[in-house]
Backbone bond lengths (Angstrom), bond angles and torsions (degrees), N, CA, C in turn:
res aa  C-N    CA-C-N  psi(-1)  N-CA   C-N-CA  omega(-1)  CA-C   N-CA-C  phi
1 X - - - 1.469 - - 1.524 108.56 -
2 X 1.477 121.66 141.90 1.034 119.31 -166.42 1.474 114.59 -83.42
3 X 1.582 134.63 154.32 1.716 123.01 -171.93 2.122 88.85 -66.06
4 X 1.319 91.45 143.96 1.589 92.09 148.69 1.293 118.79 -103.18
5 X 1.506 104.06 158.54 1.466 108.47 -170.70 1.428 108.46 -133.74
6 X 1.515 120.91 8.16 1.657 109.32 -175.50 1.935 82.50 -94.23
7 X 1.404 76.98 163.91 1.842 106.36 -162.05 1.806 97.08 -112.81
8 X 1.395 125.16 145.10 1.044 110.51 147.51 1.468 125.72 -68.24
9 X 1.485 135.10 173.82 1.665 135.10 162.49 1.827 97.74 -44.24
10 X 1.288 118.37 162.11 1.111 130.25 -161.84 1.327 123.11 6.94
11 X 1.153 129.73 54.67 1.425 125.44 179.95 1.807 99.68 -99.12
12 X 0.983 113.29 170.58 1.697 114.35 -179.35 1.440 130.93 -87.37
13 X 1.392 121.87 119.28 1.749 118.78 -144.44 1.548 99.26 -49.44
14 X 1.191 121.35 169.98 1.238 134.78 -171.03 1.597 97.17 -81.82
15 X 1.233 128.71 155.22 1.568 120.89 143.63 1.425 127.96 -36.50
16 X 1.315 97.86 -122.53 1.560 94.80 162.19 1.551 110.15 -105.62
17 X 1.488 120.04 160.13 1.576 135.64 166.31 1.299 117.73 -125.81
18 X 0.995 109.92 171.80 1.813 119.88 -164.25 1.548 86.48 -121.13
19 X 1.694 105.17 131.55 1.330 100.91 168.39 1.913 106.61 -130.40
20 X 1.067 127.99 149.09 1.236 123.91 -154.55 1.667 112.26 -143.50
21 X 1.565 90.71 96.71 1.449 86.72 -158.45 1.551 112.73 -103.85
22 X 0.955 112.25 156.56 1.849 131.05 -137.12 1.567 104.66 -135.51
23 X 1.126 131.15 127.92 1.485 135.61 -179.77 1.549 99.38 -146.15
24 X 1.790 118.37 146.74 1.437 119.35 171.58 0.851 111.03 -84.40
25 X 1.851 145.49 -24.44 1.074 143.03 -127.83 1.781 111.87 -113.73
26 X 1.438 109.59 3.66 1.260 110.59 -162.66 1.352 111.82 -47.13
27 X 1.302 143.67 123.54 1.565 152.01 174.73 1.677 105.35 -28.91
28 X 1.477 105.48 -58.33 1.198 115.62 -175.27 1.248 117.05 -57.34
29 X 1.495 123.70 -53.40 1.132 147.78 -154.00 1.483 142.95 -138.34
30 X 1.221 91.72 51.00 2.010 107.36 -151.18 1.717 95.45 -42.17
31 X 1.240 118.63 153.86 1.171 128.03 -179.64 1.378 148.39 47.72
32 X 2.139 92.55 10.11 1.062 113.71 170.19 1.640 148.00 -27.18
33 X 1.557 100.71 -29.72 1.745 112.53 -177.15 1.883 91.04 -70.48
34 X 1.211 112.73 -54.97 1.482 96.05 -179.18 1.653 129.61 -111.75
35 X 1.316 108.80 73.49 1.438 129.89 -163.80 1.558 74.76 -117.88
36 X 1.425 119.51 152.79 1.266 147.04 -122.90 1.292 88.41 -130.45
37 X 1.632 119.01 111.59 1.631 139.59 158.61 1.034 126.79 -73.57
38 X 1.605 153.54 10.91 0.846 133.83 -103.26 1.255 112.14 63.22
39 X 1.635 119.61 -141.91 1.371 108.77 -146.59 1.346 90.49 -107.22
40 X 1.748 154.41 20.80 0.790 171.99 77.14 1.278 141.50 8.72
41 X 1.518 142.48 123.43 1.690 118.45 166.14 1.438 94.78 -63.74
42 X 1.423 82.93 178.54 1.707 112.30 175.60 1.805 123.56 -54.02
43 X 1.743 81.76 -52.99 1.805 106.11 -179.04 1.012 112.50 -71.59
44 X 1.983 130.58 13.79 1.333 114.77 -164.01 1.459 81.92 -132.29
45 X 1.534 137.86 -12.46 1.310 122.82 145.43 1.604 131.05 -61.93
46 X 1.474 117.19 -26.76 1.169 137.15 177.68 1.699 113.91 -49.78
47 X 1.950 90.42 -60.49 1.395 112.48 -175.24 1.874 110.99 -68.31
48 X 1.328 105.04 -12.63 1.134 107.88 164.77 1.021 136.21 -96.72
49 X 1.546 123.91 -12.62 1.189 106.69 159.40 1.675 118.21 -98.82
50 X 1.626 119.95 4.77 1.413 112.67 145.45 1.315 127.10 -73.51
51 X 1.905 118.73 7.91 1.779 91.99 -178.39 1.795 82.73 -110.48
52 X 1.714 133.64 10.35 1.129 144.47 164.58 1.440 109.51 -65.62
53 X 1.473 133.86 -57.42 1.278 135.33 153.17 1.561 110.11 -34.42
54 X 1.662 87.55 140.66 1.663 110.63 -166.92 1.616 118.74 -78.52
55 X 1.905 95.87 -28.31 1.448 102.67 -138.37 1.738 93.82 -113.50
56 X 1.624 116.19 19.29 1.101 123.68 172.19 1.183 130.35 -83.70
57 X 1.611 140.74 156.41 1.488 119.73 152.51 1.557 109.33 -110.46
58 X 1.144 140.43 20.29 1.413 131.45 173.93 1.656 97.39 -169.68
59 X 1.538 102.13 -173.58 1.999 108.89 150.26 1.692 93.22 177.09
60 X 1.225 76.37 134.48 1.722 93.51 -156.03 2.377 88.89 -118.55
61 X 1.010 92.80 158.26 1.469 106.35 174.54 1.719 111.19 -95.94
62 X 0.855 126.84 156.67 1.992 133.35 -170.66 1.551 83.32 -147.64
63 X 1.912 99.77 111.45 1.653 96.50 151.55 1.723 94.42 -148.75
64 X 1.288 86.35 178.82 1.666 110.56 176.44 1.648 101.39 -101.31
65 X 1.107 114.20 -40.78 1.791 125.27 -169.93 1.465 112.01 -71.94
66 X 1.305 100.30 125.32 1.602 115.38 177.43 1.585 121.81 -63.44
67 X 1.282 95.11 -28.27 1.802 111.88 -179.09 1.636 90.65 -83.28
68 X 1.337 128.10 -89.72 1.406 110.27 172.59 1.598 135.71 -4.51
69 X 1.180 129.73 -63.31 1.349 154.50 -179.94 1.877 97.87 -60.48
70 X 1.571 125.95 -69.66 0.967 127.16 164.35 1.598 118.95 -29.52
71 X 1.344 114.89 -69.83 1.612 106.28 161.61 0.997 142.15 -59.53
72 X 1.152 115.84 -3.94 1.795 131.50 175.86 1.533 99.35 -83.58
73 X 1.423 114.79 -41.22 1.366 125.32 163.86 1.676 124.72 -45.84
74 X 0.635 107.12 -49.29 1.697 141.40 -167.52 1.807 105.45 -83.25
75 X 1.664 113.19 -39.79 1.476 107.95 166.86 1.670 109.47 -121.78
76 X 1.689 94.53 41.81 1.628 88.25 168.23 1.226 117.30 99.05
77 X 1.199 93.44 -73.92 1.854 111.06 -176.24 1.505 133.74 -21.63
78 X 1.414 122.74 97.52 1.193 117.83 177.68 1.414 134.54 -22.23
79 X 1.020 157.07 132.06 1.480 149.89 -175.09 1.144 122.37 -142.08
80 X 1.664 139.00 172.69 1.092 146.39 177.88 1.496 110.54 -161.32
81 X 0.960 130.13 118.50 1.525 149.52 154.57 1.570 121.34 -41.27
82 X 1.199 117.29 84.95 1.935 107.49 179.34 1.530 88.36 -109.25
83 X 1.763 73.88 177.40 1.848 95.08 175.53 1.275 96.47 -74.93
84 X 1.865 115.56 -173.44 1.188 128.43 167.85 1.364 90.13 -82.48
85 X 1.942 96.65 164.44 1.508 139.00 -140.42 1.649 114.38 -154.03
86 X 1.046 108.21 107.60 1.782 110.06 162.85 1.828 104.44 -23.90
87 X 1.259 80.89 -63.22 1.896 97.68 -152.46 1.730 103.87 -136.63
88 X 1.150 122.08 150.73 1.239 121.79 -171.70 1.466 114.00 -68.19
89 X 1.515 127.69 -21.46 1.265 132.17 -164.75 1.928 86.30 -81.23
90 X 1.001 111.57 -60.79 1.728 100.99 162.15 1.798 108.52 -36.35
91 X 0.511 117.06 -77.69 1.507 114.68 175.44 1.754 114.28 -16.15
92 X 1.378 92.89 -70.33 1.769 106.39 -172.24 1.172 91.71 -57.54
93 X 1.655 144.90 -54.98 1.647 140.74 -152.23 1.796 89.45 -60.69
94 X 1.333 125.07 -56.70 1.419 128.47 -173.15 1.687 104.40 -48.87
95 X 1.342 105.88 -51.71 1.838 95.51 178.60 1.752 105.04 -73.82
96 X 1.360 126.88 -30.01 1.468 107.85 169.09 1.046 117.49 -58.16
97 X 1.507 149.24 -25.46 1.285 153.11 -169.77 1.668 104.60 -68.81
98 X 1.655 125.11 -38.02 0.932 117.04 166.10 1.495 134.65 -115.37
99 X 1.261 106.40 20.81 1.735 111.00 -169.58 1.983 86.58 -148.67
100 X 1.463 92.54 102.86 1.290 111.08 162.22 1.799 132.84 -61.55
101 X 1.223 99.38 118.56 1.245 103.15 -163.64 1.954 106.92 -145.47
102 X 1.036 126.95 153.15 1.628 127.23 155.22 1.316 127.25 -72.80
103 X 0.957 109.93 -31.28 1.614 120.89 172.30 1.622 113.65 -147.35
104 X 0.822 106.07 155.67 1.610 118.19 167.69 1.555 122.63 -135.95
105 X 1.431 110.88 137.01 1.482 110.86 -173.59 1.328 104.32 -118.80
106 X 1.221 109.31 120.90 1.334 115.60 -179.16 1.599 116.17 -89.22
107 X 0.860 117.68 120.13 1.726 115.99 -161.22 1.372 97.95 -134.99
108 X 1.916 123.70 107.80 0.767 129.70 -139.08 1.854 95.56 -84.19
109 X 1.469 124.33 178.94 1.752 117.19 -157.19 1.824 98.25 -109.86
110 X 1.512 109.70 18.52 1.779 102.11 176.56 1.323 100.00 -132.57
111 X 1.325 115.23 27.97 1.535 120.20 158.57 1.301 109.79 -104.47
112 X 1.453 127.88 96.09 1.219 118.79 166.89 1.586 128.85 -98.31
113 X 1.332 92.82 0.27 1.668 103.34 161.94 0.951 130.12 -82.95
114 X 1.548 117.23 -28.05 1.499 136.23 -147.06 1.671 95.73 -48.10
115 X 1.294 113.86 153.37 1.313 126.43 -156.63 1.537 104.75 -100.70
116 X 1.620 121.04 108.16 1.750 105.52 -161.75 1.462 95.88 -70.89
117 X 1.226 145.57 -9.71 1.579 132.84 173.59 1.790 99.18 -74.88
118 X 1.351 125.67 -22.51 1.567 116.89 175.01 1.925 91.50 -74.37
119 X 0.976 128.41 -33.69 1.556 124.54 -177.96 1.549 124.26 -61.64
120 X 1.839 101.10 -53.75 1.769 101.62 155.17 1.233 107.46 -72.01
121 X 1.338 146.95 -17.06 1.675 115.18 167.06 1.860 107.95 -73.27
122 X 1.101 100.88 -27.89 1.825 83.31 174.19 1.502 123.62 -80.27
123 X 1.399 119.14 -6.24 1.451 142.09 -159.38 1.516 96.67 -101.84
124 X 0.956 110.37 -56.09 2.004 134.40 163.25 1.786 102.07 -54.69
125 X 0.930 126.25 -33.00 1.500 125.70 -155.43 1.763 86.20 -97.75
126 X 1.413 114.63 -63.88 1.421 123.28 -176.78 1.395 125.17 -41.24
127 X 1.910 102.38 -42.33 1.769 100.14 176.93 1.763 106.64 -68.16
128 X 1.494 120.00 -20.89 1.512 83.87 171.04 1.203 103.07 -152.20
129 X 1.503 113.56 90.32 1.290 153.48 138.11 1.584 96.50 -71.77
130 X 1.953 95.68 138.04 1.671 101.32 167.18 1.712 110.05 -99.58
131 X 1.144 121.69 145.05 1.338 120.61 -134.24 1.343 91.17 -92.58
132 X 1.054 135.75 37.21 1.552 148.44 145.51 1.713 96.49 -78.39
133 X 1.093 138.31 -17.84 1.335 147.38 -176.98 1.118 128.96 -87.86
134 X 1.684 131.55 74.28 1.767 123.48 -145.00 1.390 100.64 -79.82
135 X 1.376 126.28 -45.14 1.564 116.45 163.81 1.759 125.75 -134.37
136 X 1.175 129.33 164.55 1.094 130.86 127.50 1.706 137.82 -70.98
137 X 1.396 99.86 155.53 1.350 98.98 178.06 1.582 105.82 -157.22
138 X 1.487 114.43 161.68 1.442 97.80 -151.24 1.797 85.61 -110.98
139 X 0.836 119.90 179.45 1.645 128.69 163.53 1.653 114.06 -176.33
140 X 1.241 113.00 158.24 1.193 121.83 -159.54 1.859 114.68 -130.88
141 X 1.125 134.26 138.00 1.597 118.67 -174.45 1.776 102.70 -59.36
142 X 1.497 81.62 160.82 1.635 88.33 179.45 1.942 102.69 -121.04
143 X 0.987 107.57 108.31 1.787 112.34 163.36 1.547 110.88 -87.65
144 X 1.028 147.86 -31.34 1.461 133.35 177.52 1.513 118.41 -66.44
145 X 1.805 112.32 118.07 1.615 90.66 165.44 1.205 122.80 -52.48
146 X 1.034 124.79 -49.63 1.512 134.21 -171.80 1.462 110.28 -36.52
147 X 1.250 122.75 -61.42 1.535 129.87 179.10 1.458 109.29 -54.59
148 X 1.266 109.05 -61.64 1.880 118.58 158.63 1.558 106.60 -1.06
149 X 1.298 104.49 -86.21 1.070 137.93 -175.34 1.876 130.62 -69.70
150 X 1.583 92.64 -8.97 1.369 114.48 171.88 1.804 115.01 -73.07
151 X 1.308 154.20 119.32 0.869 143.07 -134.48 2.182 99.80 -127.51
152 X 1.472 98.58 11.03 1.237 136.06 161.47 1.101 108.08 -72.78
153 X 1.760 123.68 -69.57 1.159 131.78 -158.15 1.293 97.32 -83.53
154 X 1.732 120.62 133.58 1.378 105.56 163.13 1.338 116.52 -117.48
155 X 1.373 104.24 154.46 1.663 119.13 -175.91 1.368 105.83 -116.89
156 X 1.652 84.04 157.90 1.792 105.36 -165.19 1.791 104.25 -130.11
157 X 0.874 117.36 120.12 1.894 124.38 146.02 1.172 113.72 -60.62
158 X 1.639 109.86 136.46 1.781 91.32 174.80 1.809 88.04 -140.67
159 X 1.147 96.95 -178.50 1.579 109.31 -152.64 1.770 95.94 -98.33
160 X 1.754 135.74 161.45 1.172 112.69 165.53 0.913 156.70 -3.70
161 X 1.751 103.93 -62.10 1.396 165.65 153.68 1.423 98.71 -37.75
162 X 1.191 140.90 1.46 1.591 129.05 -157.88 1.699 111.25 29.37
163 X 1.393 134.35 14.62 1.178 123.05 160.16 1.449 110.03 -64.64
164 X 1.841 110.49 153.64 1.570 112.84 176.60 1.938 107.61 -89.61
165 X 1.459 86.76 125.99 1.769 96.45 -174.60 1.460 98.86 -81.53
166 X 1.624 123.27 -48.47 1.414 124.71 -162.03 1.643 113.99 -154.21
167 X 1.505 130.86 110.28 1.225 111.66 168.19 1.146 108.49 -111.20
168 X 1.739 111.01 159.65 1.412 119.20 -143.14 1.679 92.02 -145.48
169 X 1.463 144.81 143.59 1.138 132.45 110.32 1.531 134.28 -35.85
170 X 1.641 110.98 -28.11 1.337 95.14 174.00 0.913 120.81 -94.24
171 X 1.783 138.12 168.97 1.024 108.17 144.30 1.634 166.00 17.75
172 X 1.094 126.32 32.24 1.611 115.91 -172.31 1.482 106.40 -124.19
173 X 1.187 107.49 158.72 1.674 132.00 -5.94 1.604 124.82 -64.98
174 X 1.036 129.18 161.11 1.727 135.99 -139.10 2.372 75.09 -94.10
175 X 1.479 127.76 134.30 1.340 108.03 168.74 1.443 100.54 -69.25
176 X 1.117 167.33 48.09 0.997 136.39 -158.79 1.656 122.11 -80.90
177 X 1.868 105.98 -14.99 1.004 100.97 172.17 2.109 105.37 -132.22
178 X 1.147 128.21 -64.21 1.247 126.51 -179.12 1.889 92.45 -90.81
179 X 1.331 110.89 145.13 1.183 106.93 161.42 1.255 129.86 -54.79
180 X 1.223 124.27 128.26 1.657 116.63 -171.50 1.602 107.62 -97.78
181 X 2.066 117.69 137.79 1.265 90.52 162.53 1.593 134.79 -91.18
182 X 1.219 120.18 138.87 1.271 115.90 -166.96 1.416 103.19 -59.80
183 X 1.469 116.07 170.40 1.615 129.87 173.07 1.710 94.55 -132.32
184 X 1.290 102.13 138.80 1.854 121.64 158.30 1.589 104.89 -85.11
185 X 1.405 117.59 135.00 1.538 116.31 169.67 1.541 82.25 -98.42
186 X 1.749 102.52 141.29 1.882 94.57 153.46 1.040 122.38 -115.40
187 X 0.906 119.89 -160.24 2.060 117.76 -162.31 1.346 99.05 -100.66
188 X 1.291 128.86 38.26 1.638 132.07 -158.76 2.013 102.39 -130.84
189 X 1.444 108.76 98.89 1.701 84.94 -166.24 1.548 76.14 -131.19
190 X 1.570 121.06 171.96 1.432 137.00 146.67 1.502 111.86 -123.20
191 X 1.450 84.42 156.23 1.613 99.75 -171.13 1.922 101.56 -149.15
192 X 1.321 138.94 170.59 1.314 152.83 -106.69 1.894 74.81 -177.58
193 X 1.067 119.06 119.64 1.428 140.07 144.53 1.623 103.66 -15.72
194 X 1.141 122.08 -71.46 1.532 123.41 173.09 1.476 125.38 -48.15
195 X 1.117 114.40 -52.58 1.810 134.92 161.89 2.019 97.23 -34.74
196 X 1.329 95.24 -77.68 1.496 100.88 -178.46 1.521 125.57 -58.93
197 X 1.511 119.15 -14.23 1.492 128.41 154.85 1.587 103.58 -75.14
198 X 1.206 119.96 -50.59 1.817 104.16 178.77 1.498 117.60 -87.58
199 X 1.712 121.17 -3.97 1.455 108.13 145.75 1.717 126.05 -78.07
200 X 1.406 120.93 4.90 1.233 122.92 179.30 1.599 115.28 -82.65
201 X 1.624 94.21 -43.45 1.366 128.30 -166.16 2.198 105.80 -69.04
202 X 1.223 104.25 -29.68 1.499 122.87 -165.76 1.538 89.54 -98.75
203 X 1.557 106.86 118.60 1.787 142.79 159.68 1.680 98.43 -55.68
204 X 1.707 98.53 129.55 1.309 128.62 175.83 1.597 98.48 -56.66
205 X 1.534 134.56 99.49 1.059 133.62 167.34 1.517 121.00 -66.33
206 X 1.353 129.73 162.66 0.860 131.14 168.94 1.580 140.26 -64.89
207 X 1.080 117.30 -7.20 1.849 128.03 145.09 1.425 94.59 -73.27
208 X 0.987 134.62 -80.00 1.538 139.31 -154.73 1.765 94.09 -34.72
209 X 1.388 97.48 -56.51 2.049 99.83 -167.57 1.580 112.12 -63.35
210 X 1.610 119.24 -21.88 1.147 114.51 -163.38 1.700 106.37 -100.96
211 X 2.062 101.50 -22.26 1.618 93.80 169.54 1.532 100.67 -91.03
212 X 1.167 137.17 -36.27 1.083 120.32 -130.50 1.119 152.45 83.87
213 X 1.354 102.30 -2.75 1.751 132.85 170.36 1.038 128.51 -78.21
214 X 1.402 124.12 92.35 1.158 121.13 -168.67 1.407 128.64 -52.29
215 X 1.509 118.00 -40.13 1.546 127.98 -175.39 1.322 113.55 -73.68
216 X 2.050 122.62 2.18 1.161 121.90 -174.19 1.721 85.43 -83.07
217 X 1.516 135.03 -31.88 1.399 97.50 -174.67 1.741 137.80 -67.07
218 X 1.354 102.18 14.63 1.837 114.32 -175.66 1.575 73.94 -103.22
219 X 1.042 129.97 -92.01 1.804 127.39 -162.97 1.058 101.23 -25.64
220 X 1.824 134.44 -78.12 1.266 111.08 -164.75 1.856 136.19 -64.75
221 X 1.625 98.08 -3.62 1.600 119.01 167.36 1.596 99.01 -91.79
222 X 1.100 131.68 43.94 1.337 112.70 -175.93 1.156 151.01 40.66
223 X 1.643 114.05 -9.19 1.263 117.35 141.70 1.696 148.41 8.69
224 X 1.262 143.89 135.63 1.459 103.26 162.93 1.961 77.08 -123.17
225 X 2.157 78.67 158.18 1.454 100.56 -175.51 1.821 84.58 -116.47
226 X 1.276 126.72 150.30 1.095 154.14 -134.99 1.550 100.52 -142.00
227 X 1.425 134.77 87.42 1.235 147.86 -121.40 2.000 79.96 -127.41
228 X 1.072 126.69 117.27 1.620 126.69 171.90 1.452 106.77 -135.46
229 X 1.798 96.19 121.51 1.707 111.98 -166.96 1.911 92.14 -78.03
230 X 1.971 83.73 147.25 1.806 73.00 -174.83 2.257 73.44 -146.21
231 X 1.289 103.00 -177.45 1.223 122.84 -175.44 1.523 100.00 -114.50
232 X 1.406 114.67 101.36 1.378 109.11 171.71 1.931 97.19 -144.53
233 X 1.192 101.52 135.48 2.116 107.91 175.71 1.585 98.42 -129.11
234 X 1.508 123.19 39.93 1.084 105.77 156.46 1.703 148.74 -99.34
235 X 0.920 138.27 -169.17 1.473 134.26 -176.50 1.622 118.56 -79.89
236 X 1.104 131.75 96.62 1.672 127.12 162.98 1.326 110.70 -54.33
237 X 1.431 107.97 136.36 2.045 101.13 169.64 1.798 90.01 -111.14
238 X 1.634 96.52 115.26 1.595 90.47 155.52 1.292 124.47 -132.31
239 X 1.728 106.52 3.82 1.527 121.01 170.31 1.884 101.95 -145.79
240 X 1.691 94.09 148.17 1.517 78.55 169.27 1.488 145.81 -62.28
241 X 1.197 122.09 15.75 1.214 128.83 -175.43 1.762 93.43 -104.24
242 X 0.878 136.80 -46.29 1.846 144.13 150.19 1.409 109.14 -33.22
243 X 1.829 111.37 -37.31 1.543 88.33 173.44 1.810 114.37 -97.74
244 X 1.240 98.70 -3.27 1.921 106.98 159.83 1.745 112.76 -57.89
245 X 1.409 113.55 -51.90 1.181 115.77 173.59 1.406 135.18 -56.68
246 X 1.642 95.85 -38.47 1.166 118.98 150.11 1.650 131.97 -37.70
247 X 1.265 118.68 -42.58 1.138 119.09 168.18 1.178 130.91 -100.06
248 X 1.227 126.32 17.34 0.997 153.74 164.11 1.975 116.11 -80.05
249 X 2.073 92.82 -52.77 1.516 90.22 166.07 1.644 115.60 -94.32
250 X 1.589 106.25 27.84 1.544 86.63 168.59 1.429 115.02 -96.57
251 X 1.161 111.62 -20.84 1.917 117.87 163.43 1.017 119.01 -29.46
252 X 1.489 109.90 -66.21 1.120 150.95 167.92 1.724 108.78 -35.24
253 X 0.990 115.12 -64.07 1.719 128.58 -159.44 1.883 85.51 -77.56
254 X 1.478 85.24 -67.82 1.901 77.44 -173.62 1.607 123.31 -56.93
255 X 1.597 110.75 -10.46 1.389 89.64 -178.85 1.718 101.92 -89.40
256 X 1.239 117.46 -30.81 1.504 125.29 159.49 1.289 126.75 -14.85
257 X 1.862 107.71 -53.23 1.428 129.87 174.87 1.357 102.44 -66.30
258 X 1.501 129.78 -66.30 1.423 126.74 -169.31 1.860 99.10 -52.00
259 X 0.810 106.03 -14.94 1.936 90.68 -162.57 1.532 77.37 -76.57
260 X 1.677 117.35 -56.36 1.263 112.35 -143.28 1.782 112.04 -47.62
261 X 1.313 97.90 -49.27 1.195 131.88 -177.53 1.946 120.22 -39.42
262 X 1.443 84.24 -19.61 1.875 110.59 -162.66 1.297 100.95 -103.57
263 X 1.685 123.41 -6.37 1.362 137.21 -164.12 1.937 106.94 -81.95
């Protein structure tokens, strides 16, 4: 059964929630949230591994799409109806405006692996952030050239501090002299109701428009983004050949679960 997440009038905001936002239109991948997992959409592995996380109280779906919303219906799944959205973190600020909460984790809808212990470390990371801190975001090392070099996967530099200095589709840092190790950003960030009112409020800068990265608009406003290392080796779907691979590691993942399960 799926968590519910509508509140009565004055009831007490939730902790944190998982919000999981969903669009038909992806360039890459039209109709991606419900492209076929196995015997599953996409968004209904997602939503499962946020009601797998410990440190949640709900996880609700964010779309604009009528077909989306209908199937969320149909497998349970909590939902909410926004307008259209630049970027999904626009999205989630529109469902914070009406579903009270302390934090919100935005856990992007083509991770269906994503690891719900990478979710309580960003949920864990978020309650104590000093509020000079507009978000977290989780990322993980990257060993494959291929991904490196994948312009899908995006990578992040981060500062001592684990703050994010620069994320890039390409490549960076450039080796030019010691080998550098790369970092994966994942589509996994938290943010504070307030954070997501002053990411609404802040103009699509010009890194942001040319990567496509949404969390570059707090960096290039000066912002700090709040970079938290987590352990995740799962599959992104951002073209259909990603969701071929995909099924390939769901054998894999699900037979993982039965072992665990046998423990």
């Amino acid at each position: 059964m799926a968590a519910t997440t509508a509140q009565p009038t004055g009831a007490k905001p939730r902790r944190h929630i998982a919000v999981i936002p969903c669009r038909w239109g992806a360039s890459r991948f039209p109709g991606k949230p419900l492209a076929l997992l196995g015997d599953k959409p996409l968004l209904w592995h997602v939503h499962q591994r946020c009601l797998e996380a410990k440190r949640l109280d709900g996880a609700i779906v964010a779309t604009d799409d009528e077909r989306i919303e209908a199937v969320c219906g149909q497998l349970g799944i909590d939902c909410i109806r926004t307008g259209e959205h630049l970027t999904g973190t626009d999205r989630v600020a529109e469902v914070a405006e009406c579903l009270p909460a302390e934090g919100y984790i935005n856990v992007q809808g083509d991770e269906p692996f994503i690891s719900p212990t990478a979710i309580d470390d960003v949920s864990e990371a978020l309650e104590y952030t000093p509020p000079s801190t507009l978000a977290v975001n989780a990322y993980t090392e990257l060993v494959d050239v291929g991904a490196v070099l994948d312009h899908n996967v995006v990578k992040v530099v981060v500062t001592a501090r684990s703050e994010a200095l620069m994320f890039s589709r390409q490549p960076i840092p450039y080796p030019k002299g010691d080998r550098p190790k790369y970092l994966r950003q994942l589509g996994l960030y938290g943010f504070t109701g307030l954070a997501l009112q002053r990411f609404r409020q802040l103009q699509q800068g010009p890194l942001e428009r040319a990567e496509g990265v949404e969390m570059l608009r707090f960096v290039e406003h000066g912002h700090t983004v709040q970079m938290v290392p987590v352990l995740d080796d799962g599959v992104a779907v951002d073209t259909p050949e990603d969701l071929t691979r995909a099924e390939r590691f769901l054998d894999q993942y699900d037979g993982a679960v039965r072992t665990r399960g046998t423990v």
